[in-house]
C-alpha positions, 0 to 999 in steps of 0.5 A: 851696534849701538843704540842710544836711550834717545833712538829707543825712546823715539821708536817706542813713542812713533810706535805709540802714536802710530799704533793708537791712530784709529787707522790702525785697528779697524780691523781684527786681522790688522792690528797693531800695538806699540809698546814701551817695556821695562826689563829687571834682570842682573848683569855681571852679578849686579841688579840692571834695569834695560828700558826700551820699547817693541811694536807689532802687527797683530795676525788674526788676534793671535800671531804678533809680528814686530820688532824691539829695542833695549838699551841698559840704564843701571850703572854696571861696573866690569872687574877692570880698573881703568889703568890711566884714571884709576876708575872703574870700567862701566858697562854699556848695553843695547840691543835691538832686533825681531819680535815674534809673539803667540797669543792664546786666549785673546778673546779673554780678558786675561790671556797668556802669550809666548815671545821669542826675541831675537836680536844684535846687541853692543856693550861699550865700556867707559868710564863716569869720569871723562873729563880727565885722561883715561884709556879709550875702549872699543865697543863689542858687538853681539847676538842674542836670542831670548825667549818669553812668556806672558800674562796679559791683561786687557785693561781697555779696549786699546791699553793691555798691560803684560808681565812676563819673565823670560831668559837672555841666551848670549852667542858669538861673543868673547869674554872681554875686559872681565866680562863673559857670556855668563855676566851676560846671560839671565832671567829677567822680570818685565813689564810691557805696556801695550798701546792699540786696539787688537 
């Protein structure tokens, strides 16, 4: 399952325009919001950002219905030397999957929310260099569920910024090419900017 940086950025942005349309948010009970997310965290022992975007449909002001997807944009390297062109293995990452969130306090200017993720996900692995010969990898495919929680901010009426930790779970998956479940697994730090009237 392989999504590319362009895929995310393109859903995030339809989620964007979509969710701002006045169409959108007539009304409390049908609410929606796209969202463009920045996720800081550590892969493989390394500092890694994951970009992407999520979208919802907000229930009764509280419950968020939706979906998310996240690609890795830092260069991580593997514990495996290319054997064809001496380089280091990079890692690629992207997952994408359901969103389910809990608002409490939206009637608040500064409310808090729980959010739990599930989601497929992809690692591929390459190397910088592929101009000159080297070996092909295989991708490998994943599941994940990572569970969140939020202080939110409204800033306007259609604009709410969230920051929020949460904590990546790795299932049915193998350790491959020097990376495991734990390189995979772990906290990150995020910052979610919510676009829509809810």
């Amino acid at each position: 399952m392989n999504i590319n940086i362009k895929t995310l950025l393109f859903f995030f942005l339809v989620g964007i325009v979509l969710c701002s349309n006045p169409l959108f948010s007539q009304q409390n009970d049908g609410s929606a919001f796209g969202a463009p997310v920045i996720k800081f965290t550590s892969i493989g022992g390394q500092n890694a950002t994951l970009v992407g975007g999520r979208f919802g449909w907000v229930i009764d002001e509280s419950i968020v219905l939706g979906g998310g997807f996240y690609g890795l944009t830092s260069k991580v390297k593997t514990n495996v030397i290319d054997p064809v062109s001496g380089q280091d293995v990079l890692l690629g990452f992207n997952c994408g999957g359901l969103e389910l969130e809990y608002i409490f306090f939206s009637d608040s200017k500064i409310h808090a929310s729980l959010d739990m993720f599930f989601a497929g996900g992809g690692l591929t692995y390459s190397v910088h260099d592929k101009s000159v010969a080297h070996t092909n990898y295989y991708s490998q495919d994943l599941l994940l569920w990572e569970p969140q929680a939020n202080v939110e901010f409204e800033i306007t009426d259609w604009f709410h910024l969230d920051a929020g930790v949460s904590y990546r779970i790795i299932t049915s998956y193998d350790i491959v090419y020097g990376i495991s479940k734990d390189d995979l697994k772990g906290i990150s730090a995020l910052l979610t900017f919510k676009f829509g009237r809810y």
